[in-house]
N, C-alpha and C positions, 0 to 999 in steps of 0.2 A: 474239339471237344466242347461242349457246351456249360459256361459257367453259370451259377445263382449265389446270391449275395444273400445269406442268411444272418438275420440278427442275433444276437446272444440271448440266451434263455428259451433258445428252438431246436435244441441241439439234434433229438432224437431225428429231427427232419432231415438236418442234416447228413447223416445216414440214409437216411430215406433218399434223397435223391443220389447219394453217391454210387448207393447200390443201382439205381438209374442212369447211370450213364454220365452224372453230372459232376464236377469240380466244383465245390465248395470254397466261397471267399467272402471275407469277412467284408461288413457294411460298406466300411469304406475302399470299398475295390468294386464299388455295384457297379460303375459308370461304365464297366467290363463286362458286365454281366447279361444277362436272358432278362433278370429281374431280382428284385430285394425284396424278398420277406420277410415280415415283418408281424411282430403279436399284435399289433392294433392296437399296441399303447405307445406308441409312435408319436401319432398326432397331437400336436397343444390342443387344450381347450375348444379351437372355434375352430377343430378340423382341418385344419392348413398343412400340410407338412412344411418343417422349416427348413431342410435343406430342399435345392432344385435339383434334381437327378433326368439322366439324356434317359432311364429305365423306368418301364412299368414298376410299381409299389403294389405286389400282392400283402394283403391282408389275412393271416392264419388265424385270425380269432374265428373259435366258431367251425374251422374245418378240420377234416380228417387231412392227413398226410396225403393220400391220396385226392381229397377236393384239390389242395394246394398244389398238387403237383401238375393236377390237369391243367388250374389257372396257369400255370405257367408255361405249357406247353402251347396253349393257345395263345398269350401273349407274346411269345417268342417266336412263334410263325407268323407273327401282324410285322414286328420287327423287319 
C-alpha cells in the first residue's frame, strides 16, 4: 500500500488521498512515504527547507486536491 506524509492543517487531503488508495502519516514518518505535503509555509525565509528528507516535498499551496495528488503520483513513479 502506498504511503504520503501529510502536514497538519491539510486535513481534508487527507481523505482525499485515502479514499485513493493511500495511508496517511503524519510529517514525521515521511522518510516512509511516496512524498510530504506540505501548505508551502514549510520553508524559512530564504526557501531552504530545514529538515533533509530521503522524499520528494510536494507543495499544496495554490493546488486543487487533485493537482496534488497527480504531483505525487508522478513523484512516486521516479522513486
Amino acid at each position: 500500500m502506498k504511503k504520503v506524509a501529510i502536514s497538519e492543517g491539510l486535513g481534508d487531503l487527507g481523505s482525499f488521498f485515502q479514499k485513493r488508495g493511500y495511508t496517511v502519516v503524519p510529517p514525521d514518518e515521511a522518510d516512509h512515504s511516496a512524498a510530504l505535503v506540505v501548505s508551502g509555509m514549510t520553508d524559512d525565509f530564504t526557501g531552504v527547507q530545514k529538515r533533509s528528507l530521503k522524499v520528494p516535498v510536494v507543495s499544496a499551496e495554490g493546488k486543487t486536491p487533485q493537482e496534488v495528488f497527480e504531483q505525487v503520483e508522478r513523484v512516486a513513479e521516479i522513486q
